[in-house]
C-alpha positions as CSV (number, residue, x, y, z in Angstrom):
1,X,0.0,0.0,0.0
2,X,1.8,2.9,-1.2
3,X,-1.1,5.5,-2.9
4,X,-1.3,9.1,-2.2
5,X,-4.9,10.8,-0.9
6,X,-4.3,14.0,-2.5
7,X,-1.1,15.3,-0.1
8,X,-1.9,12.8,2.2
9,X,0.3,9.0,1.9
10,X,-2.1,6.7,2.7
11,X,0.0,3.5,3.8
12,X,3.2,3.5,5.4
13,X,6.7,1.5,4.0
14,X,5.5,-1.8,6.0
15,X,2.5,-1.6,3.8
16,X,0.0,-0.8,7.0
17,X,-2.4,2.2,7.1
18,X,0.0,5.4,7.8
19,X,-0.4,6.5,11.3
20,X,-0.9,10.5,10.0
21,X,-3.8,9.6,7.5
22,X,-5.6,7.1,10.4
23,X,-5.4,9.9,12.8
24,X,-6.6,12.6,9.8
25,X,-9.7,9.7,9.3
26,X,-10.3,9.6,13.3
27,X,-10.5,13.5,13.3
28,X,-13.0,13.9,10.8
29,X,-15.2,10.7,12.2
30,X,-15.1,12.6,15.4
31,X,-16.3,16.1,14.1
32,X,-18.6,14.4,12.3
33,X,-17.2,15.7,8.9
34,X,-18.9,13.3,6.3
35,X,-17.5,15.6,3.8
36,X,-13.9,15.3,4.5
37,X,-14.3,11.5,5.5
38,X,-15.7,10.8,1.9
39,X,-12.4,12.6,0.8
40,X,-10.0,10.9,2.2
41,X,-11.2,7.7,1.7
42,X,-13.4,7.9,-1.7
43,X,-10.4,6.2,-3.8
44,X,-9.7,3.6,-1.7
45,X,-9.0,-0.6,-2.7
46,X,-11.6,-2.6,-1.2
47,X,-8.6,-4.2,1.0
48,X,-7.3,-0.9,2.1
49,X,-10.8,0.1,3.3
50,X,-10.9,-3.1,4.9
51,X,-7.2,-1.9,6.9
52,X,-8.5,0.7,7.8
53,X,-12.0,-0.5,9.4
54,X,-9.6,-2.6,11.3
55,X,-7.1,-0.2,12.7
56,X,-10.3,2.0,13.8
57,X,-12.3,1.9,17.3
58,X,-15.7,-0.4,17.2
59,X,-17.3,3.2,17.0
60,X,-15.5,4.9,14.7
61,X,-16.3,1.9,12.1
62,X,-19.9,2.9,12.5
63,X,-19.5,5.8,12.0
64,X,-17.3,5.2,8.7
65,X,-19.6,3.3,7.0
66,X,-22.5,5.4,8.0
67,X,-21.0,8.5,6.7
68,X,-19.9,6.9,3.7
69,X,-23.6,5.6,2.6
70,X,-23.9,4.4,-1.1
71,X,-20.0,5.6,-1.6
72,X,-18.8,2.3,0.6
73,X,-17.3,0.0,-1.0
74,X,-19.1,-3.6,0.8
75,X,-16.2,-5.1,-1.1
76,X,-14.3,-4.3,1.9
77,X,-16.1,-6.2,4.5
78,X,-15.5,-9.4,2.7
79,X,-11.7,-8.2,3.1
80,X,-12.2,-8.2,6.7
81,X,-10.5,-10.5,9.6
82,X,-13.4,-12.4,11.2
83,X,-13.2,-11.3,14.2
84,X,-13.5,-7.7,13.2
85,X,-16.0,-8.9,11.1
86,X,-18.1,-10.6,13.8
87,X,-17.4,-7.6,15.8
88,X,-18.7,-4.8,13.1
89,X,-21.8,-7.4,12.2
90,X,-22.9,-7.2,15.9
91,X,-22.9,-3.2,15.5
92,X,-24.6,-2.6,12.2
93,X,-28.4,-2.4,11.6
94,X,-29.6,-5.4,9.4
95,X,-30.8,-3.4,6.8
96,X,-27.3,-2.3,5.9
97,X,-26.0,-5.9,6.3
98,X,-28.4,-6.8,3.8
99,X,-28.0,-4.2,1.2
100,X,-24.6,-4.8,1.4
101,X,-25.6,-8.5,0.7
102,X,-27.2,-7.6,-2.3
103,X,-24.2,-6.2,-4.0
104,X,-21.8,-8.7,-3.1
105,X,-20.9,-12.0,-4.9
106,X,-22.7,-15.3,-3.2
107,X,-19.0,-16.5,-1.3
108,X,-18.5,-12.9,-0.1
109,X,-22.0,-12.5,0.8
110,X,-22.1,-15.5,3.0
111,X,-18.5,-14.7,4.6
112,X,-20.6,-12.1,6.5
113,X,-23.3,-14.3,8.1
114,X,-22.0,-17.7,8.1
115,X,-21.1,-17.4,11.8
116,X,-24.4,-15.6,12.9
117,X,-26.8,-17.1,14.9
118,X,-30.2,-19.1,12.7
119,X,-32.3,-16.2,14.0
120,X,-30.2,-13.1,12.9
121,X,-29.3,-14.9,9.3
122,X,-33.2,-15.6,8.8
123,X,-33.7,-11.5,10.0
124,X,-31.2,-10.9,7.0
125,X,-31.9,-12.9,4.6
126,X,-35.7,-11.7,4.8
127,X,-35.0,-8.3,3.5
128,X,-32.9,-9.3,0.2
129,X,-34.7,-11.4,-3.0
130,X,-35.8,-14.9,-3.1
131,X,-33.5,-16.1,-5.6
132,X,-30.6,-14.7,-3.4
133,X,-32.5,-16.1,-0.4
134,X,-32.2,-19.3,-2.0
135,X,-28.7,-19.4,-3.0
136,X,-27.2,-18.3,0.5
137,X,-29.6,-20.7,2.7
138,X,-28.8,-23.8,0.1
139,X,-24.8,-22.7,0.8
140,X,-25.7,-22.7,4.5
141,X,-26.5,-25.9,4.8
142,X,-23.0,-26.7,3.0
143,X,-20.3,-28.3,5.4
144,X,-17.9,-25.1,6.9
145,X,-14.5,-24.8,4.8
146,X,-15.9,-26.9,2.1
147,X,-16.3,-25.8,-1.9
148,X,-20.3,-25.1,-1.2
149,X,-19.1,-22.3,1.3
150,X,-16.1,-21.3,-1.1
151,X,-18.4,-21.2,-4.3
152,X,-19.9,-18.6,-6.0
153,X,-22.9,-19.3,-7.5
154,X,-22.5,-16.9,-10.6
155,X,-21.4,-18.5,-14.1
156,X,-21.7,-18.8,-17.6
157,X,-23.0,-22.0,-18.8
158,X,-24.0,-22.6,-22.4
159,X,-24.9,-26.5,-24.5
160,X,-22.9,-27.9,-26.2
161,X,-24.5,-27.4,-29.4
162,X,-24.6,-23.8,-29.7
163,X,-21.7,-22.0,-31.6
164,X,-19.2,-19.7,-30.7
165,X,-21.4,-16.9,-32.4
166,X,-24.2,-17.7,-29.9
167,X,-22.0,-17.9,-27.1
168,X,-20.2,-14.2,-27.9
169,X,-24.1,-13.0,-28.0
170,X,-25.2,-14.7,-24.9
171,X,-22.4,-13.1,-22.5
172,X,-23.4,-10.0,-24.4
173,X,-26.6,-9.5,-23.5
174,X,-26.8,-11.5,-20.4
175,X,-27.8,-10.0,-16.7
176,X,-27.4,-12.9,-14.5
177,X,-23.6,-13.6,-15.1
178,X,-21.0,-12.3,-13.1
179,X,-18.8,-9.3,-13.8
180,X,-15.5,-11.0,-14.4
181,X,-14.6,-14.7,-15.4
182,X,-12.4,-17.0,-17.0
183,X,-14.0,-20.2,-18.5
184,X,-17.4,-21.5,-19.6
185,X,-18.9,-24.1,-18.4
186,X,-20.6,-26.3,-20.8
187,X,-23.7,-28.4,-19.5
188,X,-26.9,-30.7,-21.0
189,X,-29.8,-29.8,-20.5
190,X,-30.0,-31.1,-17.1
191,X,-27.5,-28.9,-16.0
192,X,-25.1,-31.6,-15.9
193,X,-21.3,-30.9,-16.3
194,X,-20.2,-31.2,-20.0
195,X,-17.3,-29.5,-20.8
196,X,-15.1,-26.2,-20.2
197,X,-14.7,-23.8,-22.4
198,X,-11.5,-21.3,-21.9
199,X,-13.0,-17.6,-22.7
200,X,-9.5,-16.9,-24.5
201,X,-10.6,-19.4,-26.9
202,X,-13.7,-18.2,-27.8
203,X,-12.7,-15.1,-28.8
204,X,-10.3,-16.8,-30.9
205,X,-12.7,-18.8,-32.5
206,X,-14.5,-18.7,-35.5
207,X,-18.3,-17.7,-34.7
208,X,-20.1,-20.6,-36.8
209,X,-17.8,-23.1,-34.7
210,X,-19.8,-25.8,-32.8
211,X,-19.0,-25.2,-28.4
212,X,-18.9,-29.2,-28.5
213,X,-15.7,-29.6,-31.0
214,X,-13.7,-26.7,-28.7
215,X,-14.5,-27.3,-25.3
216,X,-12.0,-29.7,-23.0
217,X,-13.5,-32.8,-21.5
218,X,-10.8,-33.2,-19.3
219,X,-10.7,-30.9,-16.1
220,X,-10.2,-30.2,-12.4
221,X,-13.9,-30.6,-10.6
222,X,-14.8,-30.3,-7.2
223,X,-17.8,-31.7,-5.6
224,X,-19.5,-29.1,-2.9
225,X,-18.3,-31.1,0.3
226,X,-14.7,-31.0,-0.6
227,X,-12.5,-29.5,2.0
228,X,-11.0,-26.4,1.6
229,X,-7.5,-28.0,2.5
230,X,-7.8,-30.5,-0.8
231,X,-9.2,-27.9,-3.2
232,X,-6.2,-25.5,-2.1
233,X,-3.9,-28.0,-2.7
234,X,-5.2,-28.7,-6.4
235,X,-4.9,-25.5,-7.3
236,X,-1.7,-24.6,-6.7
237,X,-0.8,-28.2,-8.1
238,X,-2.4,-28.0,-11.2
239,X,-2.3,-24.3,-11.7
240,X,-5.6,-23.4,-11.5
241,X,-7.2,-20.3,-12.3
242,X,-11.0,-21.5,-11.7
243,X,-12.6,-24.7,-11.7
244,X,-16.4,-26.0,-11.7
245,X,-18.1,-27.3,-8.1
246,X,-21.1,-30.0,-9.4
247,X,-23.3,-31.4,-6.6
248,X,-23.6,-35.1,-5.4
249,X,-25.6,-35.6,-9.2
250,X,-23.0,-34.5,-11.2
251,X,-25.1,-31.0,-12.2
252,X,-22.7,-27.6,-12.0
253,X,-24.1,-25.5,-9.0
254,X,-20.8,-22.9,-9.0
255,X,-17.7,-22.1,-9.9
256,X,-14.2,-21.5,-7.4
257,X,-11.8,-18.8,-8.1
258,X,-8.2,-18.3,-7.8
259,X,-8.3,-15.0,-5.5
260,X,-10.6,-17.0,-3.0
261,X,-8.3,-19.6,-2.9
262,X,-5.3,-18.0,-2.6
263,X,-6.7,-17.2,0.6
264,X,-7.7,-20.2,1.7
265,X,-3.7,-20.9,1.2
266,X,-2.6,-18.4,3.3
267,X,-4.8,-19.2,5.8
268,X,-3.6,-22.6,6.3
269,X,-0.2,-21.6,6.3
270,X,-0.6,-19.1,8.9
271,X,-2.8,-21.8,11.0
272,X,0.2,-23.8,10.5
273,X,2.4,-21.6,11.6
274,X,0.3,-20.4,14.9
275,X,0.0,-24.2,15.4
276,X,3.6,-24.6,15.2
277,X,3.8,-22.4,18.1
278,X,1.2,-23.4,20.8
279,X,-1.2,-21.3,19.5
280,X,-4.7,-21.5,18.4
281,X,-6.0,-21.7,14.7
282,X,-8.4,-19.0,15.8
283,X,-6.2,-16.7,17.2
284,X,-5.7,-12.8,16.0
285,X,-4.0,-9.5,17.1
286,X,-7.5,-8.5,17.4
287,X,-8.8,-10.8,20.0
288,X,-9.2,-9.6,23.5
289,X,-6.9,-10.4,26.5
290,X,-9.1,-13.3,27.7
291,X,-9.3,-14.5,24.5
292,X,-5.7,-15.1,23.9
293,X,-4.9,-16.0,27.3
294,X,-7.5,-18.9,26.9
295,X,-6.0,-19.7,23.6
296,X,-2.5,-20.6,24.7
297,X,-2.9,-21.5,28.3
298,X,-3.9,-25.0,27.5
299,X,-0.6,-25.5,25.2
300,X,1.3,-23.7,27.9
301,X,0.0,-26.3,30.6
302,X,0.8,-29.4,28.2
303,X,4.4,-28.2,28.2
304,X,4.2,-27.4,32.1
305,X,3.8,-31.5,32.4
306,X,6.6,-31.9,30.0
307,X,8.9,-29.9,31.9
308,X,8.0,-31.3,35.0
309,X,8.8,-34.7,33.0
310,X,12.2,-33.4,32.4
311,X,12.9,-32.1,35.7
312,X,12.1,-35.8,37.0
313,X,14.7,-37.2,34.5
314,X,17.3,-35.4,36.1
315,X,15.9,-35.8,40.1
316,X,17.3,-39.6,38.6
317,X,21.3,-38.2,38.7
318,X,20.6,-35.5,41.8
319,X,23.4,-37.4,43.3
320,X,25.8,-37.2,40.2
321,X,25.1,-33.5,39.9
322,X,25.9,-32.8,43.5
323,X,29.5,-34.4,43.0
324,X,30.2,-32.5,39.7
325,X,29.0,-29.5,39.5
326,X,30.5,-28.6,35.9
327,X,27.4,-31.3,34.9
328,X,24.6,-29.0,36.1
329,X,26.4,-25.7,34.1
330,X,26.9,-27.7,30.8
331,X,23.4,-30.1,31.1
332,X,20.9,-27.2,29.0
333,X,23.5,-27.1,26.2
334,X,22.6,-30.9,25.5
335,X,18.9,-30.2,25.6
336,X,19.0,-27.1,24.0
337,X,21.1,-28.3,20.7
338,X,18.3,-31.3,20.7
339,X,15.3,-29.2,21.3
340,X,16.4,-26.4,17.7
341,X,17.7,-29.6,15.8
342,X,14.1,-31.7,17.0
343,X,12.2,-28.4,16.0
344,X,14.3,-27.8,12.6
345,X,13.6,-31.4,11.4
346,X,10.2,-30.9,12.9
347,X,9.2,-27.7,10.7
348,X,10.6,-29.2,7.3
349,X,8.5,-32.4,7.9
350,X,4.7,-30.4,9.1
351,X,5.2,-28.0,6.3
352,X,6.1,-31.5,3.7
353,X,2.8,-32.9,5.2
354,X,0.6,-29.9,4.8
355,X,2.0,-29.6,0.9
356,X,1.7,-33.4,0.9
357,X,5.4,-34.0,0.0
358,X,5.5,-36.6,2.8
359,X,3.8,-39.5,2.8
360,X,4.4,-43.4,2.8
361,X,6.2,-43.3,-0.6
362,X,8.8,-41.3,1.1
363,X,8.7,-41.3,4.6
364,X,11.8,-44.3,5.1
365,X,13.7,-41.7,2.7
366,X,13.4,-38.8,4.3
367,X,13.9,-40.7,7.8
368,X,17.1,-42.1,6.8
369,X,18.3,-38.5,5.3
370,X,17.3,-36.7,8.9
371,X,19.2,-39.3,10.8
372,X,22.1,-39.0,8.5
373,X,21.8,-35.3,9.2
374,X,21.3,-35.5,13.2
375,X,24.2,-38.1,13.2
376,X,26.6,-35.6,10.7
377,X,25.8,-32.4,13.0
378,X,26.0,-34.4,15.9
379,X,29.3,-35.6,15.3
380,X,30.9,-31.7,14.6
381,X,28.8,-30.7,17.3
382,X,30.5,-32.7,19.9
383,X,33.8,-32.3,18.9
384,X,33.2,-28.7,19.3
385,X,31.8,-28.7,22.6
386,X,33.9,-31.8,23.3
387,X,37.2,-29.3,23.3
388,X,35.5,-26.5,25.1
389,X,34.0,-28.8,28.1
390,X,37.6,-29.8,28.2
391,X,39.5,-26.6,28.0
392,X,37.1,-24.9,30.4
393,X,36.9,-27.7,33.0
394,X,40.1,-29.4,32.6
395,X,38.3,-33.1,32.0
396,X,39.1,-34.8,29.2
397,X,36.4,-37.4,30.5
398,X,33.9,-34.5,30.7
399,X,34.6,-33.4,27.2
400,X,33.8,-37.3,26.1
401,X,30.7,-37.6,27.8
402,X,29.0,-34.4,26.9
403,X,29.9,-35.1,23.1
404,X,28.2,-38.5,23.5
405,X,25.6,-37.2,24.7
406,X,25.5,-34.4,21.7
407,X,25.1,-37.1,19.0
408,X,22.7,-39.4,20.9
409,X,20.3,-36.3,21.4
410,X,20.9,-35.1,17.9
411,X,19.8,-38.2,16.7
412,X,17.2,-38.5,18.9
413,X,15.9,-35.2,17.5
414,X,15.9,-36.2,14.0
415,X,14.1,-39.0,14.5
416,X,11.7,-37.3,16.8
417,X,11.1,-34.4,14.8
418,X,10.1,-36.9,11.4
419,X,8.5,-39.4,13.4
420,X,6.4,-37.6,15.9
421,X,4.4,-35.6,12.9
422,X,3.9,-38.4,10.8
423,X,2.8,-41.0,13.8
424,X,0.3,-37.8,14.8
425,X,-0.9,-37.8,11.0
426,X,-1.4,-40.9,10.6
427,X,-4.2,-41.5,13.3
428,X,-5.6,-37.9,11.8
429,X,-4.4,-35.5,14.6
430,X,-2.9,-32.1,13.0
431,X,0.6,-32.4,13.4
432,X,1.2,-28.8,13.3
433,X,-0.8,-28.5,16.6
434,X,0.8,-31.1,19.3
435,X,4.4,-31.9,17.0
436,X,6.1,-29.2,19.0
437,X,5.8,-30.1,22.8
438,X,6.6,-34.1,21.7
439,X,9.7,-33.4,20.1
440,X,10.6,-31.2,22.4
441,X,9.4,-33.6,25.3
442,X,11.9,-36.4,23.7
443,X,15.0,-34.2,23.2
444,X,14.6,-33.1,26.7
445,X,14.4,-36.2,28.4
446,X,16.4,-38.2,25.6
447,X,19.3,-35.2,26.2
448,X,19.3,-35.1,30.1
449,X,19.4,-38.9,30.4
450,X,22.2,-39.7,28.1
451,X,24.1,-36.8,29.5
452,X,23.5,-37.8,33.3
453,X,23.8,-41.3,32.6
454,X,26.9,-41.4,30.8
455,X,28.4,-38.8,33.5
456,X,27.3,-41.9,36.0
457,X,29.2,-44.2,34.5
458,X,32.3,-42.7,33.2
459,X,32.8,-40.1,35.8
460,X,32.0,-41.2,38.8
């Protein structure tokens, strides 16, 4: 976001609103100068709007919307993040939820009510047309994150004997298809799923040419309880730019476009990632202190246990410790080296998963290749440390012991951090959510234990 408002820069070099033109936006909203709002904001992208309902109070996104009337954009509140979203649904009449319904595109129309209650969607969907009605309480009943929720409903659809000519005339003159597309569908007369037609064709085309001797039979098609998660992947895969949803019949009930998708992918990257780090899926900078303490206490607690699991290990070698102390200063080195390698090898295999380049076909490959790795680091790793345990504490023995213990942990770190994620996906747990405190669990106790142990032995 880099546009100018006149004399006014409207986003700042990260790309966020710029703090001058937010506090220019707040001024006006709090005069109540519609004017000057609708002039700072009238040439605004649908996702900048969006930014800048976000970075605003609950009341001063009211109050924005309200002053802009007919001149807002609803794009933007398909742009939003839901819980901002929730948040400004709550506030706003019905009547302006609905209107805004109206304008929007079946997908972005139910990303606004999809997580309202029965009684406030019926409220809503009361006050815009039948056939929309229709549409949005059909999508409804759709499983969440599945193609029926991703869909929209508008499309071009022509039989297969018509020609090119007909076809050109027909998206001409046409009011019920949608502003912008890509490909024609091609169906019988029952609405079933014949064909796809690639606009760029057409209009290469001959007009007397038959739609049945242009059109691709093959094609990417997805039914309406797919998961979000599969139809992502496919895309990206196979390079889609849309592709057809039919219903359990086979007949063509919407279409799926790239720039809904692509944010599908991003959000299950960033749920990966949030997973990754003991926190939940749901989770925003927007959400309240309760609602993020809440979020992460429960991961915090699981690790609590595996600590306390740790600390037990070593209660084992209290003794040992007590007659060397040296062993208690260099014991979180071990640990620590296992617990980055464990999450390293840990990362690379949840992210392989998610992208589905891991999976039985691989997995003894990519095993063997980790361990080779732990074993290789390991190795340099405890030579290092080997000589400085020894130069600092005089102990050859010591330096022997700790760099034992540095290859049996990094091992044990390779093999937890492949093996933990593809045990949890296997018996369908996500293993972006509980990979982390396992692996790091294992390390730990794996670390502490050949480190203790060996100092048992050889040491004492």
């Amino acid at each position: 976001m880099s546009e100018q408002q006149g004399d006014m820069r409207v986003g700042d070099e990260w790309g966020s609103i710029a703090p001058d033109y937010l506090a220019r936006v707040e001024a006006a909203l709090t005069t109540e100068d519609t004017k000057q709002v609708r002039a700072i904001t009238r040439e605004l992208h649908a996702a900048d709007l969006a930014d800048l309902i976000e970075h605003l109070e609950q009341d001063d996104r009211v109050k924005l919307i309200a002053a802009l009337g007919r001149d807002f954009d609803v794009e933007a509140l398909a742009e939003l993040d839901e819980v901002v979203r929730d948040e400004l649904m709550e506030a706003l009449p019905n009547d302006v939820i609905a209107s805004a319904i109206k304008k929007l595109d079946t997908d972005d129309a139910l990303y606004l009510i999809e997580d309202m209650d029965k009684a406030e969607q019926e409220e809503i969907l009361s006050k815009v047309s039948k056939e929309d009605r229709a549409v949005l309480n059909r999508a409804l009943e759709y499983p969440e994150n599945s193609a029926g929720r991703l869909m929209q409903t508008e499309f071009v659809a022509v039989p297969e004997f018509w020609t090119v000519g007909q076809t050109i005339d027909h998206v001409r003159t046409a009011k019920d298809i949608p502003e912008s597309f890509v490909e024609i569908y091609v169906v019988d007369p029952g609405f079933h799923l014949k064909g796809v037609l690639p606009l760029a064709r057409v209009l290469r085309s001959a007009r007397d040419n038959k739609i049945a001797g242009i059109m691709d039979d093959e094609q990417t098609v997805f039914n309406v309880t797919e998961e979000q998660e599969d139809i992502a992947y496919k895309f990206e895969q196979y390079n889609l730019v849309s592709a057809a949803v039919t219903d359990g019949t086979g007949r063509l009930v919407g279409t799926l476009m790239v720039d809904d998708i692509v944010d599908v992918i991003q959000e299950e990257a960033e749920e990966d990632i949030l997973h990754l780090g003991g926190v939940g899926s749901e989770e925003t900078i927007a959400d309240t202190v309760w609602q993020t303490t809440r979020s992460r206490f429960s991961w915090l607690f699981v690790n609590l246990l595996t600590a306390v699991l740790a600390s037990w290990v070593i209660s084992w070698f209290g003794g040992t410790i007590e007659q060397m102390v040296a062993l208690a200063i260099l014991m979180p080195i071990v640990a620590s080296m296992g617990g980055n390698a464990g999450t390293q090898t840990m990362t690379v295999a949840v992210r392989a998963l998610a992208t589905r380049n891991l999976g039985p076909l691989n997995a003894m490959r990519v095993t063997l290749r980790e361990c080779s790795v732990g074993l290789i680091n390991g190795v340099l790793f405890a030579v290092i440390i080997g000589l400085f345990a020894w130069a600092w504490f005089g102990s050859d023995k010591l330096g022997l012991v700790i760099g034992a213990a540095m290859v049996i942990n990094l091992i044990a770190a390779a093999l937890a951090g492949i093996l933990v994620p593809l045990a949890l996906d296997r018996y369908d747990i996500d293993p972006a959510i509980a990979s982390g405190t396992f692996v790091t669990t294992v390390t730990d106790v794996v670390g502490f234990f050949a480190f203790l142990g060996l100092a048992a032995i050889w040491l004492l």
